[in-house]
The first five atom37 places (N, CA, C, CB, O) and aatype in JSON, in Angstrom:
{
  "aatype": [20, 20, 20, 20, 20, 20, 20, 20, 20, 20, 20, 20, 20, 20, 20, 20, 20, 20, 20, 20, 20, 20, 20, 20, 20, 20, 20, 20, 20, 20, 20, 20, 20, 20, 20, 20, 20, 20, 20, 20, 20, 20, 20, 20, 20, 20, 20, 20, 20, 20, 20, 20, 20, 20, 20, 20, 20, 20, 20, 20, 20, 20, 20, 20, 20, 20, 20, 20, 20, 20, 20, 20, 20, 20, 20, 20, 20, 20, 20, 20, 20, 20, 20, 20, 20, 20, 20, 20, 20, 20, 20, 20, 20, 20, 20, 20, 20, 20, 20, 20, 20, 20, 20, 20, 20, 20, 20, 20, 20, 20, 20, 20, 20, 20, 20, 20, 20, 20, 20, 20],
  "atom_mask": [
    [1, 1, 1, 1, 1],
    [1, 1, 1, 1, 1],
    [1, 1, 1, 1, 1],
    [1, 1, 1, 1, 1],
    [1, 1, 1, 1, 1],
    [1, 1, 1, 1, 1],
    [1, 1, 1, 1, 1],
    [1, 1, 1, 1, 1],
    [1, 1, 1, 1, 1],
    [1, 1, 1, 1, 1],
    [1, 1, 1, 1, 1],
    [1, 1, 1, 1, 1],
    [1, 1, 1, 1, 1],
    [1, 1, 1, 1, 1],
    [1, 1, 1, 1, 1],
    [1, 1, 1, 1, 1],
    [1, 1, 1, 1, 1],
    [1, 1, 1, 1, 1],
    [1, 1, 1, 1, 1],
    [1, 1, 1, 1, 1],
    [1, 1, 1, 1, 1],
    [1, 1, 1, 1, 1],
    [1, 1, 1, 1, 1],
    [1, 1, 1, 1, 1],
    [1, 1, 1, 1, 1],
    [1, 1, 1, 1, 1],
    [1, 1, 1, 1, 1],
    [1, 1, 1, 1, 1],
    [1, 1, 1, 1, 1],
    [1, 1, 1, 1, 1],
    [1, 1, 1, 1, 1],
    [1, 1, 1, 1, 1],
    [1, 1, 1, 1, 1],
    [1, 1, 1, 1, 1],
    [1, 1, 1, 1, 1],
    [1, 1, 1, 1, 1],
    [1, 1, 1, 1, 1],
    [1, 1, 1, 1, 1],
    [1, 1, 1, 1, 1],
    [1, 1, 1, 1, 1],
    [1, 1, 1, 1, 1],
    [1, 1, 1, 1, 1],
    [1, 1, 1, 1, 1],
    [1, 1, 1, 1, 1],
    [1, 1, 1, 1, 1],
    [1, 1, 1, 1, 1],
    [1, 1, 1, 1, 1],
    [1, 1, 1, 1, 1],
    [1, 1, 1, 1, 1],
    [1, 1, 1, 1, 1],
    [1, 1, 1, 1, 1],
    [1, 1, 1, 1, 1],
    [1, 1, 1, 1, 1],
    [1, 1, 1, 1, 1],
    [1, 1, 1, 1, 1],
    [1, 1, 1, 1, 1],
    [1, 1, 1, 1, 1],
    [1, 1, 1, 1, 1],
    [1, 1, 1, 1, 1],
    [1, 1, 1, 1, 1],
    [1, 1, 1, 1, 1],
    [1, 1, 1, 1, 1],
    [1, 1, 1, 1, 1],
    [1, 1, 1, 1, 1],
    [1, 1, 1, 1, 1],
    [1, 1, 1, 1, 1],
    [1, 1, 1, 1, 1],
    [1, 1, 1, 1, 1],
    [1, 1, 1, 1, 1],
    [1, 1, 1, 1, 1],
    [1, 1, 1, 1, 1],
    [1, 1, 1, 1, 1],
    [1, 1, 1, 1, 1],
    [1, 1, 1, 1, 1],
    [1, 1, 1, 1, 1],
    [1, 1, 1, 1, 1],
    [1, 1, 1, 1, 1],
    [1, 1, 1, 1, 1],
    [1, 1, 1, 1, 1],
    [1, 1, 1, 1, 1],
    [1, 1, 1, 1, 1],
    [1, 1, 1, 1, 1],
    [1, 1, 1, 1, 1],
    [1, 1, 1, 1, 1],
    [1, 1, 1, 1, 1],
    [1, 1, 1, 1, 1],
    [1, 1, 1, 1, 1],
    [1, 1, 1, 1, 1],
    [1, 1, 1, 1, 1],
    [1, 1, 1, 1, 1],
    [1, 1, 1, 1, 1],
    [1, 1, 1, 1, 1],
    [1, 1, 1, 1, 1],
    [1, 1, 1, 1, 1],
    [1, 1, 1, 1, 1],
    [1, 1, 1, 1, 1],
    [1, 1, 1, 1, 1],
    [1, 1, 1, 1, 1],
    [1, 1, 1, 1, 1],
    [1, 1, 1, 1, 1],
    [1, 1, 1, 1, 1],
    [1, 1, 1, 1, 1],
    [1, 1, 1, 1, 1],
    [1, 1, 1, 1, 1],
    [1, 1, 1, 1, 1],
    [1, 1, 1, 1, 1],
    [1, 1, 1, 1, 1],
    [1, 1, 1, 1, 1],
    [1, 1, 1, 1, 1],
    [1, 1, 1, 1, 1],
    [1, 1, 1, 1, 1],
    [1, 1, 1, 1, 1],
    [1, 1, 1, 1, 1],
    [1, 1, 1, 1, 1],
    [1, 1, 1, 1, 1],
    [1, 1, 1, 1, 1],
    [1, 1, 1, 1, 1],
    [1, 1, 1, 1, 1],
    [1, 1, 1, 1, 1],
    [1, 1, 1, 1, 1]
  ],
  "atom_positions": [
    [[59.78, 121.04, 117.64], [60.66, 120.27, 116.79], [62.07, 120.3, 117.38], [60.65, 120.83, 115.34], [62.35, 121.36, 117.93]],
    [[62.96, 119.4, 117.38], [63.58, 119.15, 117.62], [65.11, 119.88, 117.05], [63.13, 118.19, 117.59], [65.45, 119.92, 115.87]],
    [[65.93, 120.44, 118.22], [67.27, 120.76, 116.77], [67.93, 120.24, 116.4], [68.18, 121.49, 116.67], [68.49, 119.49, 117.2]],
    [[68.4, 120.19, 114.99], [69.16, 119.37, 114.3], [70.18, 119.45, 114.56], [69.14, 119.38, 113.25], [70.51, 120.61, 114.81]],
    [[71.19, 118.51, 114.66], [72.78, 118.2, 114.9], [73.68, 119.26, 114.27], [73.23, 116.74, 114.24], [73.26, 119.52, 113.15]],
    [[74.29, 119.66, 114.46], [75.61, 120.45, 113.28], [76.79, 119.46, 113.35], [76.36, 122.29, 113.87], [77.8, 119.58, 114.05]],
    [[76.44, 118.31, 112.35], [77.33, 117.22, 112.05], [78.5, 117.74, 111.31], [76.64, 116.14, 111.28], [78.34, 118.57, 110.41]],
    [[79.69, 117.27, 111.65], [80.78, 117.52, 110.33], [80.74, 117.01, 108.88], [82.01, 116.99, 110.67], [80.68, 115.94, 108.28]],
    [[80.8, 118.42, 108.61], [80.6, 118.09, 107.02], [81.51, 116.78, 106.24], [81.05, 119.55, 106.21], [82.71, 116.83, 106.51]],
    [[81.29, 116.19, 105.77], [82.26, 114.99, 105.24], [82.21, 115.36, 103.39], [81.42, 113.05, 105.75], [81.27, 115.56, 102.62]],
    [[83.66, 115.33, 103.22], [84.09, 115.61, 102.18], [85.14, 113.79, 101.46], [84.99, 117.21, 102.6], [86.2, 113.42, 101.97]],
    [[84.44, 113.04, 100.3], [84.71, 111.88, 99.92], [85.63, 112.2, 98.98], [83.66, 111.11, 99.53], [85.11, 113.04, 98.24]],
    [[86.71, 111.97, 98.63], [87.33, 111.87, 97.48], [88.49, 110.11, 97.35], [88.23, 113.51, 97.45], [88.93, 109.8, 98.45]],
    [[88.68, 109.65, 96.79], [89.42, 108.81, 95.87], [91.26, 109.63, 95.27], [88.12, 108.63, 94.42], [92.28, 108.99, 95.0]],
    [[91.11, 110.68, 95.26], [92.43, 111.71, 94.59], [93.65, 111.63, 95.77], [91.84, 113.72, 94.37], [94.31, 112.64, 96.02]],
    [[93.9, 110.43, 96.44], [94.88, 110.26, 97.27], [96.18, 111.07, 97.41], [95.13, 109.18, 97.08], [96.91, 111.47, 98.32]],
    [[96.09, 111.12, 95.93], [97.97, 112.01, 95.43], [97.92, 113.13, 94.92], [99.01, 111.35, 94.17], [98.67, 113.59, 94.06]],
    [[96.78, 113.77, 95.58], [96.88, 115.37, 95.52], [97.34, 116.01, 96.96], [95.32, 116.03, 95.09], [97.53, 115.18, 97.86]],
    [[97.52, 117.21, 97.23], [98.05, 117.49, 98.49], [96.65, 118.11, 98.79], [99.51, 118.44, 98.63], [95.75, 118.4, 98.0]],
    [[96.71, 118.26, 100.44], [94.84, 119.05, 101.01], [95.41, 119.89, 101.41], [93.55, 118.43, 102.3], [96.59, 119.88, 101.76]],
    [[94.69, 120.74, 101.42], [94.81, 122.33, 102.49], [93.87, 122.52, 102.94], [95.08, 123.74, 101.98], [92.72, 122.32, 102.57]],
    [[94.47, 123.1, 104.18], [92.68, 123.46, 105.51], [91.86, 124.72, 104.49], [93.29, 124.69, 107.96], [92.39, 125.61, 103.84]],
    [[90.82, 124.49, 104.59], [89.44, 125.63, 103.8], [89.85, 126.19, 105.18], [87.25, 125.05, 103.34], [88.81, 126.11, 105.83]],
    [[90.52, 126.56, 105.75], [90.26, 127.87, 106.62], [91.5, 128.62, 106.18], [90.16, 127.65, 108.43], [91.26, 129.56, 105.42]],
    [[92.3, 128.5, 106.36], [93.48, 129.14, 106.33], [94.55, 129.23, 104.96], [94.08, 128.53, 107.4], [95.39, 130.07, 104.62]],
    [[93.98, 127.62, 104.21], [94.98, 127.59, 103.2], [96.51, 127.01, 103.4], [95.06, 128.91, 102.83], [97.21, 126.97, 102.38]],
    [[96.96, 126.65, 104.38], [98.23, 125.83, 104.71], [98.09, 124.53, 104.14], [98.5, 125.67, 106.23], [96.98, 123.99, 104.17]],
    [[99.1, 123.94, 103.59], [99.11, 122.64, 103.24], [98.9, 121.28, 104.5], [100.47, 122.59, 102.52], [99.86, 121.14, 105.26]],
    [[97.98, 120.56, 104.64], [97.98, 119.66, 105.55], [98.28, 118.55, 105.05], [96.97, 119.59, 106.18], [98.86, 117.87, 105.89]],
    [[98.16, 118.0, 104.02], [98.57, 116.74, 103.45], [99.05, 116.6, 102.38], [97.79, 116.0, 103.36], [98.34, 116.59, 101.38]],
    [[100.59, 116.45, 102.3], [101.23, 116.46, 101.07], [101.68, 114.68, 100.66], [102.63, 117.62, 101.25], [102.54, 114.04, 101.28]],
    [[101.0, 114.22, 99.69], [101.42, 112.74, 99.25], [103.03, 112.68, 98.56], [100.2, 112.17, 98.0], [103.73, 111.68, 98.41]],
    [[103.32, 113.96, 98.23], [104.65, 113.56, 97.84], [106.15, 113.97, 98.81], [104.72, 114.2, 96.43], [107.29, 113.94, 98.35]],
    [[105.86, 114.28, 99.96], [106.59, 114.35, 101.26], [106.33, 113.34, 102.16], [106.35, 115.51, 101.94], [105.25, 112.91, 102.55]],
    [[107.91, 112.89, 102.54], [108.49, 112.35, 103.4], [107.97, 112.66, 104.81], [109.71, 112.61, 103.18], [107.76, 111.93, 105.77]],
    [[107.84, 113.78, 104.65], [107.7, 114.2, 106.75], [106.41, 113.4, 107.44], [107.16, 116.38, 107.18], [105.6, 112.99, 106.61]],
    [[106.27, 113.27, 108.06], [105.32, 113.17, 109.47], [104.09, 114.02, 109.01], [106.1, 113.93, 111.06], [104.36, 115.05, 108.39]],
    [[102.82, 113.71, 109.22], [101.81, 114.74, 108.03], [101.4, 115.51, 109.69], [99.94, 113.65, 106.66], [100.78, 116.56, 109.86]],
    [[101.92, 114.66, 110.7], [101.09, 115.51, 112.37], [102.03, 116.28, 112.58], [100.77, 114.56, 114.05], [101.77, 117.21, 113.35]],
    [[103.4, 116.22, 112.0], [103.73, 117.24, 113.35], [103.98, 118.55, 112.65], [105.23, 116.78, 114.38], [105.01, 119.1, 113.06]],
    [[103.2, 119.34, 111.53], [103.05, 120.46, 111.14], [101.72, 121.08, 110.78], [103.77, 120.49, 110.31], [101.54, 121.83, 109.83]],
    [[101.02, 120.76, 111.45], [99.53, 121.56, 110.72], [99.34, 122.57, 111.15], [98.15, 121.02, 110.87], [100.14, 122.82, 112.05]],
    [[98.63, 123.35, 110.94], [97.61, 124.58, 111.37], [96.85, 124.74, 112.44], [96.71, 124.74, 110.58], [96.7, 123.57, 112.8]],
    [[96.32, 125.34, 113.12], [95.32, 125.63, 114.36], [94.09, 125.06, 113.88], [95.08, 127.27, 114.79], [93.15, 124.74, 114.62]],
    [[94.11, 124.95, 112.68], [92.08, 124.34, 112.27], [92.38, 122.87, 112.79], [91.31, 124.24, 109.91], [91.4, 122.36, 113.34]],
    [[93.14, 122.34, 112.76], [92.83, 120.69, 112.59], [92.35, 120.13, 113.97], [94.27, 119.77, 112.11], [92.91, 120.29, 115.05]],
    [[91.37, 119.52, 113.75], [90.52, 118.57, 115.23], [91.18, 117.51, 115.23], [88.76, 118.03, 115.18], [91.81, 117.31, 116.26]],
    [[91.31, 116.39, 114.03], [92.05, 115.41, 113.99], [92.94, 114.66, 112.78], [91.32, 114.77, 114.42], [92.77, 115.32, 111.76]],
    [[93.76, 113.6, 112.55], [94.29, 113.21, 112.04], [94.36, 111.79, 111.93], [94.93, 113.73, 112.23], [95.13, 111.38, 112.8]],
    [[93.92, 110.92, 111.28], [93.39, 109.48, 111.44], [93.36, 108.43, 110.01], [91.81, 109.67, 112.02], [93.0, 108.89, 108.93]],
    [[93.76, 107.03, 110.15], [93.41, 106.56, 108.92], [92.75, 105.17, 109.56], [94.74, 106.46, 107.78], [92.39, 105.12, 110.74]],
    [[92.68, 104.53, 109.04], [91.98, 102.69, 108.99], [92.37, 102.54, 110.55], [93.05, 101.11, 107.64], [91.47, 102.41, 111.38]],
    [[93.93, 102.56, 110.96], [94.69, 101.99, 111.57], [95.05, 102.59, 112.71], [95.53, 101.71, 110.91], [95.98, 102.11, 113.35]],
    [[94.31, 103.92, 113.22], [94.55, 104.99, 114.32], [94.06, 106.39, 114.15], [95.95, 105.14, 114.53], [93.29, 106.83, 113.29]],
    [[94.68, 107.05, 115.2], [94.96, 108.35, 115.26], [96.44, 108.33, 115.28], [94.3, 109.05, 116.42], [97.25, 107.72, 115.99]],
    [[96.58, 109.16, 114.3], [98.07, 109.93, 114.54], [98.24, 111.54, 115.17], [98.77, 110.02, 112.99], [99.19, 112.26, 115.49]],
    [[96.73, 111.66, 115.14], [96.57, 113.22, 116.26], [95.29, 113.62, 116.67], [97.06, 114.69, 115.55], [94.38, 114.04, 115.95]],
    [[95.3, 113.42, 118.2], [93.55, 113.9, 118.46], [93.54, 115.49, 119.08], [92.62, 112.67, 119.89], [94.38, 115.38, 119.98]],
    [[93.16, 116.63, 119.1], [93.61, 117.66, 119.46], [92.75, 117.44, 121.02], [93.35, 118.95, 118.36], [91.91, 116.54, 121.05]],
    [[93.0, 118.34, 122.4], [91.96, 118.51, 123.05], [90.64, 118.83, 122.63], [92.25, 119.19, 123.69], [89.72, 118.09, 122.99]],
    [[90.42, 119.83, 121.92], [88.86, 120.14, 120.84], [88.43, 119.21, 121.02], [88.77, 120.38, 119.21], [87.67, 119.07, 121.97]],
    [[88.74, 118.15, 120.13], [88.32, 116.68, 119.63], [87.77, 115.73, 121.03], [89.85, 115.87, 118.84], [86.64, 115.44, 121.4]],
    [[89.04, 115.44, 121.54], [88.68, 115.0, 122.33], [87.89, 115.35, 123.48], [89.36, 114.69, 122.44], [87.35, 114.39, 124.04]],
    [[87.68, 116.55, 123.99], [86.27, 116.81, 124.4], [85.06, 116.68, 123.92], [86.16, 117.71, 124.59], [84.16, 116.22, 124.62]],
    [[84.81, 117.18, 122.29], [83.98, 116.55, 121.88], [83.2, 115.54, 121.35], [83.97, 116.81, 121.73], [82.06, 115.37, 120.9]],
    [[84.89, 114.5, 121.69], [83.86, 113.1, 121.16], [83.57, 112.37, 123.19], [85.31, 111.38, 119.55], [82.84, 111.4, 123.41]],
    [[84.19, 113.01, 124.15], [84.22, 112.5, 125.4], [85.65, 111.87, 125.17], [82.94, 111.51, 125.83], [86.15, 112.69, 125.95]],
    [[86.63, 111.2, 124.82], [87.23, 110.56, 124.98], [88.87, 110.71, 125.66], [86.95, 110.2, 124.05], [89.8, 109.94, 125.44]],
    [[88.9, 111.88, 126.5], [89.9, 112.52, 127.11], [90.42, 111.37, 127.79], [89.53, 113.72, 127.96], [89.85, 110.44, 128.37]],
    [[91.69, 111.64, 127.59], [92.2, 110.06, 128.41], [92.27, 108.98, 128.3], [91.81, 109.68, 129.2], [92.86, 108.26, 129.1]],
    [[91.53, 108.46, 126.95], [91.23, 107.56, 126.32], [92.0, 106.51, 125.44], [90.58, 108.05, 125.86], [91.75, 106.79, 124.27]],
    [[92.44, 105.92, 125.47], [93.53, 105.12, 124.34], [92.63, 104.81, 123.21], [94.31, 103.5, 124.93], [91.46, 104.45, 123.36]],
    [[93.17, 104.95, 122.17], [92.9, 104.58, 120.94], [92.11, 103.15, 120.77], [94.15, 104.62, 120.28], [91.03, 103.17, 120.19]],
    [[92.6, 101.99, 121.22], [92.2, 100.51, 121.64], [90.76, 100.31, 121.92], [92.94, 100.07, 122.93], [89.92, 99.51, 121.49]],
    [[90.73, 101.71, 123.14], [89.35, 101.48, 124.06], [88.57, 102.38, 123.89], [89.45, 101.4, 125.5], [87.91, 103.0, 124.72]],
    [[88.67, 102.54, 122.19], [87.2, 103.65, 121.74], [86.2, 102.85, 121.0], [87.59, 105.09, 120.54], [86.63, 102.17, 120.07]],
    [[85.4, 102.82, 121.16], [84.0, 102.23, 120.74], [83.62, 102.55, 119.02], [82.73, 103.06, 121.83], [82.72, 103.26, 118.57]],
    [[84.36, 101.97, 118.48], [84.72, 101.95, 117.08], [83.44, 100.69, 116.08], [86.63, 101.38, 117.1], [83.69, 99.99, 115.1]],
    [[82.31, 100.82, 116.74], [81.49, 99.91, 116.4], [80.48, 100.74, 115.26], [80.79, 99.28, 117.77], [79.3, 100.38, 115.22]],
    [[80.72, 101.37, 114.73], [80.17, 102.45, 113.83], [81.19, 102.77, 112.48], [80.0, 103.87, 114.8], [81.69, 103.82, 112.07]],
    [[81.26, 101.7, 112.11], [82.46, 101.58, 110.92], [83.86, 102.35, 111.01], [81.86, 102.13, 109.57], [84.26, 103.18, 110.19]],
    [[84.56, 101.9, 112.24], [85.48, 102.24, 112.68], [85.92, 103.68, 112.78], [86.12, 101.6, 112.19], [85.19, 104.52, 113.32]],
    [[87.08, 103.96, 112.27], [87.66, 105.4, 112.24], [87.03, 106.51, 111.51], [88.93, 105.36, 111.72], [87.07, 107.65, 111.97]],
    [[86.43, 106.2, 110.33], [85.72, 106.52, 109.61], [84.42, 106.94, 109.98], [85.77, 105.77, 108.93], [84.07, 108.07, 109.64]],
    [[83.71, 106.27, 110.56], [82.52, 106.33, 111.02], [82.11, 107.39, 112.17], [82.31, 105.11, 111.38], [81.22, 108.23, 112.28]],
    [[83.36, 106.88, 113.13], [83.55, 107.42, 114.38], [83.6, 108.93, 114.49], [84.7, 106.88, 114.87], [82.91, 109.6, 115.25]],
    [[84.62, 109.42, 113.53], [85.1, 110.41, 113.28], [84.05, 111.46, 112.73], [86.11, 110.09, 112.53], [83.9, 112.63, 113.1]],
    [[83.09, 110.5, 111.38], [81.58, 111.29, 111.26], [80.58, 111.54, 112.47], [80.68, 110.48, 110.29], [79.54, 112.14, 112.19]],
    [[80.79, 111.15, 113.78], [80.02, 111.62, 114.23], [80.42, 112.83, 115.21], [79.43, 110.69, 114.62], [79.85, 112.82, 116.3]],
    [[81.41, 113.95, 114.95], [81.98, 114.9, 115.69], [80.68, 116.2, 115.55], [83.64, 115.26, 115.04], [80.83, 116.84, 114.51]],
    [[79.65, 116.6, 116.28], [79.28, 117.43, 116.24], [79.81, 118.84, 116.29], [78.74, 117.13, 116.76], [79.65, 119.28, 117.42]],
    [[80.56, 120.0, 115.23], [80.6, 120.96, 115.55], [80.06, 121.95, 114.9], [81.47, 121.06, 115.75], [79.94, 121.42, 113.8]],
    [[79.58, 123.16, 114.76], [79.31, 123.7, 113.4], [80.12, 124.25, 112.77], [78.49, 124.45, 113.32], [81.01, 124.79, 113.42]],
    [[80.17, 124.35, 111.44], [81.26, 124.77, 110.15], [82.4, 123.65, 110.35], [82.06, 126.61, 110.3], [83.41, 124.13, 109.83]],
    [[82.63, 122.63, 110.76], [83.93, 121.59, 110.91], [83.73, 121.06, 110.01], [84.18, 120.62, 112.01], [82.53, 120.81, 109.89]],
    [[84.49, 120.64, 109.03], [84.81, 119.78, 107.99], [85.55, 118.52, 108.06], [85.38, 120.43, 107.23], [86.64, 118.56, 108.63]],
    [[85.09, 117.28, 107.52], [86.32, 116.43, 107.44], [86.91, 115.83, 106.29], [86.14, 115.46, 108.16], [85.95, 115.24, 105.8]],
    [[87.71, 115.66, 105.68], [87.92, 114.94, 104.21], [88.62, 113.74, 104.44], [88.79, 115.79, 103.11], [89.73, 113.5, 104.92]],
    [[87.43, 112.83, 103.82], [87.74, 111.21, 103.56], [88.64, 110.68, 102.67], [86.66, 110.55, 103.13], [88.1, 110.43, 101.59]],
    [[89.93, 110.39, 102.71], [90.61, 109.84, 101.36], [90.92, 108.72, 101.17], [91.66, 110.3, 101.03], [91.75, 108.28, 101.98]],
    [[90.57, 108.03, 100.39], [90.91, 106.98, 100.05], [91.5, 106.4, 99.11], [90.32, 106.63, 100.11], [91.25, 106.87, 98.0]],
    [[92.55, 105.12, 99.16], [93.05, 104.48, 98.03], [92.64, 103.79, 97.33], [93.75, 104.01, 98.11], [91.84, 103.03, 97.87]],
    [[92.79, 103.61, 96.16], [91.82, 102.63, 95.26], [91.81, 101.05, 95.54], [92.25, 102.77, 93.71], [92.25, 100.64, 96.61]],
    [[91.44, 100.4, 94.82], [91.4, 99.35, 95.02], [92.67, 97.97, 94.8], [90.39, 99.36, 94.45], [92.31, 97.56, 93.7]],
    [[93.57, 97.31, 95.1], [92.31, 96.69, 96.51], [92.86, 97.12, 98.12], [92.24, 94.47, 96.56], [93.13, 96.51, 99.15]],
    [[92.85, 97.9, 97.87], [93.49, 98.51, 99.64], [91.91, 98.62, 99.86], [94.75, 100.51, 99.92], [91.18, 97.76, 100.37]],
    [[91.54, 99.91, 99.34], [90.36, 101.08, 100.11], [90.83, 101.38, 101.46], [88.65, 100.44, 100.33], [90.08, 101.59, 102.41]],
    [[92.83, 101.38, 101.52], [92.89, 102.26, 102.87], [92.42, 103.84, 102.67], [94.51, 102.27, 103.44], [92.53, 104.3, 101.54]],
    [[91.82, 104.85, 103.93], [91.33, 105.85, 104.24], [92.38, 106.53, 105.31], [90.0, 105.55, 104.65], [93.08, 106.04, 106.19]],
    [[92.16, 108.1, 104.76], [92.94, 108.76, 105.58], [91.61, 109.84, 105.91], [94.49, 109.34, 104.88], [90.73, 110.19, 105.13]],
    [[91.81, 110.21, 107.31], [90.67, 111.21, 107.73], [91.29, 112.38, 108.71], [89.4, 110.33, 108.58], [92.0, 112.38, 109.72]],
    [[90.71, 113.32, 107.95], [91.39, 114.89, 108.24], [90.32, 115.31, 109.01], [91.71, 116.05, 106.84], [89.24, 114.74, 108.84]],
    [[90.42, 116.32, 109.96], [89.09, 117.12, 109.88], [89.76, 118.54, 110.72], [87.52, 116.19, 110.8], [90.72, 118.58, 111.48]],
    [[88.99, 119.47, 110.32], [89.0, 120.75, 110.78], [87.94, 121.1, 110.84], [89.63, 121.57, 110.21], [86.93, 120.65, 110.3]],
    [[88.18, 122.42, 111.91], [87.26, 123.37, 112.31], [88.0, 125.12, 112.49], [86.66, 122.69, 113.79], [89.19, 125.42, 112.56]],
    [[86.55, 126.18, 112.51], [87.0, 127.05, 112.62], [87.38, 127.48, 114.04], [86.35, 127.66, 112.0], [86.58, 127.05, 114.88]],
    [[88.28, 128.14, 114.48], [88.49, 128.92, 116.12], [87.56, 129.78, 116.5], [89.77, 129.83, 116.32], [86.77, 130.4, 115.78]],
    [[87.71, 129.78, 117.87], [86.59, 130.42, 118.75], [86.56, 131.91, 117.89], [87.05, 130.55, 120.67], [85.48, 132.43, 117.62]],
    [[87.78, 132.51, 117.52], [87.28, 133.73, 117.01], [86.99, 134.37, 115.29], [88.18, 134.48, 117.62], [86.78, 135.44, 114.72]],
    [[87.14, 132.91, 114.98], [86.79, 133.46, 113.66], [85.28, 132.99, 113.51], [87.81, 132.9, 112.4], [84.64, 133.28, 112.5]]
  ]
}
């Protein structure tokens, strides 16, 4: 039999205007009611940072594991329901990602994802 993938877990919510914190560590990664830049303060867990419309942060991690080192954003093969999609297919084990989305009629998406470090 074959082994099964250790897909990233995908976490759906709609609750846009709550703030997230990494399940590893507990640091705030996404605060809806701050001004700042949500990339240029996170934690060591985060693989990536992404909504409808890009990446606003791919870590090396990431990008080794999706292949796309070197890669522009433009010329990723986004044929798998784009950012969203793409992003579900990061094989790591214990990595998480949380899907957020705005209600309607946007249904813009913001996509987080973390993982644990080599030594924990």
């Amino acid at each position: 039999m074959a082994k099964k993938k250790n897909l990233i877990q995908r976490v759906e919510t709609w609750r846009y205007d709550l703030p997230l914190h990494c399940p590893f560590c507990g640091v705030k990664a996404i605060d809806p009611e701050s001004d700042s830049d949500p990339a240029g303060d996170l934690c060591k867990h985060v693989l990536f940072l992404a909504h409808d419309e890009g990446f606003e942060l791919r870590t090396d991690k990431f990008n080794a594991l999706m292949k796309i080192q070197g890669v522009e954003d433009d010329d990723i093969d986004l044929s798998d329901k784009g950012y969203d999609g793409f992003t579900d297919r990061v094989e790591l084990e214990n990595a998480i990602k949380f899907a957020i989305y705005t209600p309607a009629p946007s249904f813009f998406g913001v996509y987080i994802g973390f993982s644990p470090t080599e030594d924990e």
